[in-house]
Each structure stands twice: as structure tokens, then as C-alpha cells.
C-alpha positions as CSV (number, residue, x, y, z in Angstrom):
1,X,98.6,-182.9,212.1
2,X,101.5,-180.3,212.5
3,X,103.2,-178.6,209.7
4,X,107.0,-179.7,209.6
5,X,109.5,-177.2,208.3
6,X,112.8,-177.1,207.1
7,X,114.8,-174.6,207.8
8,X,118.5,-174.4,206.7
9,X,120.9,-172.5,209.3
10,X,123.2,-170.7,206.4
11,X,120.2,-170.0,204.2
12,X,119.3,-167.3,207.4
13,X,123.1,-166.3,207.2
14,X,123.4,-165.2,203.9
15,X,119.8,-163.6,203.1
16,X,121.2,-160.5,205.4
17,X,124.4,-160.8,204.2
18,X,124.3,-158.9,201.0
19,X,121.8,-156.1,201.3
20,X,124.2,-153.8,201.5
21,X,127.4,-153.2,198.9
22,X,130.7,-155.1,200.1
23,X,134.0,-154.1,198.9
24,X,136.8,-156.2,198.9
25,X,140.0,-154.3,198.2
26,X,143.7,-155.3,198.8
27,X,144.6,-153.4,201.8
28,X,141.6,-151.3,201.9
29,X,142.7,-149.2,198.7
30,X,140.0,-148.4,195.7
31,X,140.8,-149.7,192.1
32,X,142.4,-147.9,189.7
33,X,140.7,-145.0,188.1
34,X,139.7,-145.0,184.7
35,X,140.6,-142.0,182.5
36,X,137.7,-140.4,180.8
37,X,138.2,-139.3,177.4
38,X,136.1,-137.1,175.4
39,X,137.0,-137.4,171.5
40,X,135.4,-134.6,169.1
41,X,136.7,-134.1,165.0
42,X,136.1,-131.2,162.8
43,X,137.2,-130.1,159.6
44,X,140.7,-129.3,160.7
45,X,141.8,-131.8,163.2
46,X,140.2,-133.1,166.7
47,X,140.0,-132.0,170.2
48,X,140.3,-134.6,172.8
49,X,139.4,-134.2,176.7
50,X,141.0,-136.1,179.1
51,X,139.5,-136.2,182.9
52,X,143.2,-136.7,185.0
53,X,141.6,-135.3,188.4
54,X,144.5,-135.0,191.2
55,X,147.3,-135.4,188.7
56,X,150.1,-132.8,188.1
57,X,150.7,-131.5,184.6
58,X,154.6,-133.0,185.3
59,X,153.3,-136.1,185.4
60,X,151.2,-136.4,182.7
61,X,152.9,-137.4,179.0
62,X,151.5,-137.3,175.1
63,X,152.7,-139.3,172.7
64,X,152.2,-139.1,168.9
65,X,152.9,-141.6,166.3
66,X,151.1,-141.2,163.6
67,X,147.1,-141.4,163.9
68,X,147.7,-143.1,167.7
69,X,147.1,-141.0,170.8
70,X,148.9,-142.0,174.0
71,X,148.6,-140.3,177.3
72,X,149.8,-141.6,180.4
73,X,149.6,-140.7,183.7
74,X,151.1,-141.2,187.2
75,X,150.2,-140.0,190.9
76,X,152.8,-140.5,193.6
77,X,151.8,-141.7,197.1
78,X,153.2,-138.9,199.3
79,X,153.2,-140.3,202.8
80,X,152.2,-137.7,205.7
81,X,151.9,-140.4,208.7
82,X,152.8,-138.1,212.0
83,X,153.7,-140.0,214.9
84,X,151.4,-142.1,217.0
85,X,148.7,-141.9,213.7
86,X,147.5,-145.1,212.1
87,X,145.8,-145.1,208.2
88,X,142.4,-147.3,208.4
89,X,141.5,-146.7,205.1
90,X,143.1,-144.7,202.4
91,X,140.4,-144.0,199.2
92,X,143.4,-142.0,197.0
93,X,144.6,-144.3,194.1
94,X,148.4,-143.9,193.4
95,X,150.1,-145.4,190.5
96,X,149.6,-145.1,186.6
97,X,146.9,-144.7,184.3
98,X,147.1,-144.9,181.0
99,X,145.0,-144.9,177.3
100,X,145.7,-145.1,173.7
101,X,143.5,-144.5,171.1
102,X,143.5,-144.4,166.8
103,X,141.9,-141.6,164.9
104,X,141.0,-141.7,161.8
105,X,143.6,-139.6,160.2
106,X,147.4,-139.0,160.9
107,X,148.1,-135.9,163.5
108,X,150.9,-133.1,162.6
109,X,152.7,-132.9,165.6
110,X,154.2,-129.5,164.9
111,X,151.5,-127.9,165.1
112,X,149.4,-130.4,167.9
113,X,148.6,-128.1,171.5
114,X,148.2,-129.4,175.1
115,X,146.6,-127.8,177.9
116,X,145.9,-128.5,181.3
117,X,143.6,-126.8,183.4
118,X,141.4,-127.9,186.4
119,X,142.3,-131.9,186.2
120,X,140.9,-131.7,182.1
121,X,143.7,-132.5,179.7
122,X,142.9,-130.8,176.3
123,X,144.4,-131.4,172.9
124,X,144.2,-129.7,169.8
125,X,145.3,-132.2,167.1
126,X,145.5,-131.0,163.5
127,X,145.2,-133.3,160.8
128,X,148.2,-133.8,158.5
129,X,147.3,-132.7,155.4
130,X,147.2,-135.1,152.9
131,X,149.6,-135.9,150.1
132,X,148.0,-135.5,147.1
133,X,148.7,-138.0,144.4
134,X,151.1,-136.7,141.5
135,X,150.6,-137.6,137.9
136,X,153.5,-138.3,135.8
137,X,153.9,-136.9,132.3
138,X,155.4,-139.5,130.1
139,X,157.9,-137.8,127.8
């Protein structure tokens, strides 16, 4: 007697198919970057550490309000095509890129420090010192 097997034509198709990673990617651009942000506290204040690789200390923006950090970002596209050149695939993200994040204490903003060195944003964010409470005398 003979062995009958069944063999399904797609089931050949797609066991190939994914061994190796696909990307699918509006026209052939990466996704958006993710900033990475380091957060450290001490007695005074905290030190935060943001990765912004490729960005231009112009472009980058701190906002305070409070015990909320905000820093957004934004790279330009600058377009270099020369004549008779085609892009196949561009691997640069341009656009914005933002985060926001609560500590656990408000910041003084007079005396709050940025820095940018090397694509690492790096702020110094003293705590507001806290108002102490005030007993009444009753007279």
C-alpha cells in the first residue's frame, strides 16, 4: 500500500518566508526614535540625562512647571539630492520627539542648569525648598 500525503502549496510558501526580519515602513523610513532618559535624585535636587543623538542644541526646549519635566525635540530633513541621484532608502528620522515626566518634588527654576554636549542633554534641577509651616500666636 502507498503512503498518501498531503501537502499544502502556501504552507511551503510561508515556512521560508519569515526567517529572516521584515520591515515594513512607510516609504522606507525607520520609526521614530525614542528619547532615553536617565533620572538620578540626591539631597539637593536631580540630574536628568537625555540621549538627543543628531539633534542641535537650537532645537531642543525645557520646560518647567512645577515638579513636570518637558523636553522636546525636533530634527529637520535637510534635502541634498544632486542631480540625476535617486534616495532608495533613507534610515535618518526627521520630525519631533518629545517626553514629559513628574518628580517627586517641585524644581526652582532660577537656579535649574542645562547642558548639551555630545547628543546627552543634562540637567541640574534643584529642589524648591520647602515652605515650612508657620504657627500662629493667638493674642
Amino acid at each position: 500500500m502507498s503512503n498518501l500525503t498531503r501537502r499544502d502549496p502556501l504552507d511551503d510558501f510561508f515556512r521560508g518566508f519569515f526567517v529572516r526580519p521584515v520591515e515594513f515602513g512607510s516609504n522606507g523610513n525607520t520609526e521614530s526614535p525614542q528619547m532615553r532618559v536617565d533620572v538620578k535624585e540626591n539631597a539637593e535636587g536631580y540630574e536628568v540625562h537625555a540621549e538627543l543623538p543628531g539633534m542641535k542644541k537650537e532645537d531642543i526646549h525645557v520646560h518647567i512647571d512645577g515638579p513636570v519635566v518637558s523636553i522636546s525635540a525636533e530634527r529637520k530633513q535637510e534635502k541634498e539630492i544632486k542631480e540625476g541621484e535617486r534616495v532608495l532608502r533613507t534610515e535618518r528620522y526627521f520630525g519631533k520627539v518629545s517626553r514629559s515626566f513628574q518628580l517627586g518634588q517641585d524644581i526652582d527654576e532660577a537656579r535649574a542648569a542645562a547642558r548639551f554636549n555630545d547628543g546627552v542633554l543634562e540637567l541640574t534641577l534643584p529642589k524648591k525648598a520647602e515652605a515650612q509651616a508657620k504657627r500662629l500666636t493667638i493674642a
